[in-house]
C-alpha positions as MATLAB code, in Angstrom:
seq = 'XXXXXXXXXXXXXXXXXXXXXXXXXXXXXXXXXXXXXXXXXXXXXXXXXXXXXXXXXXXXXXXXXXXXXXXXXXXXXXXXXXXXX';
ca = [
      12.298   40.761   -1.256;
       8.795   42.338   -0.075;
       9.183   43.722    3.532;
       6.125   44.442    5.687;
       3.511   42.191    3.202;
       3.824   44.770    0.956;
       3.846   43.489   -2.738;
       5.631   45.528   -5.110;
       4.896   45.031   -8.760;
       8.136   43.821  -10.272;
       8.249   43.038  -14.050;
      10.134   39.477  -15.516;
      13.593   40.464  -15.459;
      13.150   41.135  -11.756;
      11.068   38.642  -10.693;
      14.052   36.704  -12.459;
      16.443   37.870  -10.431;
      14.382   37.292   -7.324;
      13.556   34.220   -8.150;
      17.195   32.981   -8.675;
      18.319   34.952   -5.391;
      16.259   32.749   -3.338;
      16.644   29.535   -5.449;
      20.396   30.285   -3.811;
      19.505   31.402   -0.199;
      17.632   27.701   -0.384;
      20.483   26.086   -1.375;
      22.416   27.524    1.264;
      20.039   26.569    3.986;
      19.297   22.619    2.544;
      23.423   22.733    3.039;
      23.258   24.182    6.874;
      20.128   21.408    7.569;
      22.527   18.754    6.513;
      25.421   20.215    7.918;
      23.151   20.572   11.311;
      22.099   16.790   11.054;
      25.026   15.198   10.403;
      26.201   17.110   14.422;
      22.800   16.129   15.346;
      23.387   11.866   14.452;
      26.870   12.067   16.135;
      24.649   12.971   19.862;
      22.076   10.053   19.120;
      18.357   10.308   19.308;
      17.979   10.441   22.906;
      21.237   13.114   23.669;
      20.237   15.995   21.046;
      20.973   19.304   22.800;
      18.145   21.656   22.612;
      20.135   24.651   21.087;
      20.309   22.177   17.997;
      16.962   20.427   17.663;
      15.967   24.409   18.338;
      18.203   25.408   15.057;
      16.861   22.234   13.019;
      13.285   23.280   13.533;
      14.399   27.270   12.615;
      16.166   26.074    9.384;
      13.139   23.628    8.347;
      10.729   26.515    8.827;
      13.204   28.895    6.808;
      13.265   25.954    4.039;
       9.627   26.265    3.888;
       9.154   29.955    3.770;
      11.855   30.130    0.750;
       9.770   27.578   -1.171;
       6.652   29.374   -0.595;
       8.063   32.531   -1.867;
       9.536   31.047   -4.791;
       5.893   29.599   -5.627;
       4.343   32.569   -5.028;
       7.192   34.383   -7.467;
       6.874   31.379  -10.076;
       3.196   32.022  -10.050;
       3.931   35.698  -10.416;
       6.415   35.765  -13.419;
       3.977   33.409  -15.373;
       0.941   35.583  -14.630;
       3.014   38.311  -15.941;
       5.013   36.190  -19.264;
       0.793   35.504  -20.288;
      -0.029   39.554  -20.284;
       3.056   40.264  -21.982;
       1.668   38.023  -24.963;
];
């Protein structure tokens, strides 16, 4: 999307597109958490090896950035629907 914090000025149609790209990279990540947890419950709460509690934490913290962006996007294309009135 927007590399370096640089924010480009996209119109709808783009913002769209973004919008629906990561609405499908967070999809794919919800389904590697669960995947992740389900390998997670079979070691028990005490037996967890740290490569995967290490992997859980990454793909929470990726879940969170993707729904900040799409926030920040949703607030973006409606900003930009109201001009275009």
């Amino acid at each position: 999307m927007i590399a370096s914090g640089m924010v480009k000025a996209m119109d709808a149609a783009e913002l769209i597109e973004e919008i629906n790209h990561q609405e499908t990279l967070l999809k794919i990540q919800r389904r590697n958490l669960r995947a992740l947890e389900l390998q997670i419950a079979q070691h028990g709460p005490f037996d967890v090896p740290l490569h995967m509690q290490t992997a859980q934490d990454d793909l929470r913290s990726e879940i969170a950035r993707i729904e900040r962006a799409m926030r920040d996007l949703r607030a973006r294309l409606r900003r930009v629907q109201r001009r275009a009135k």
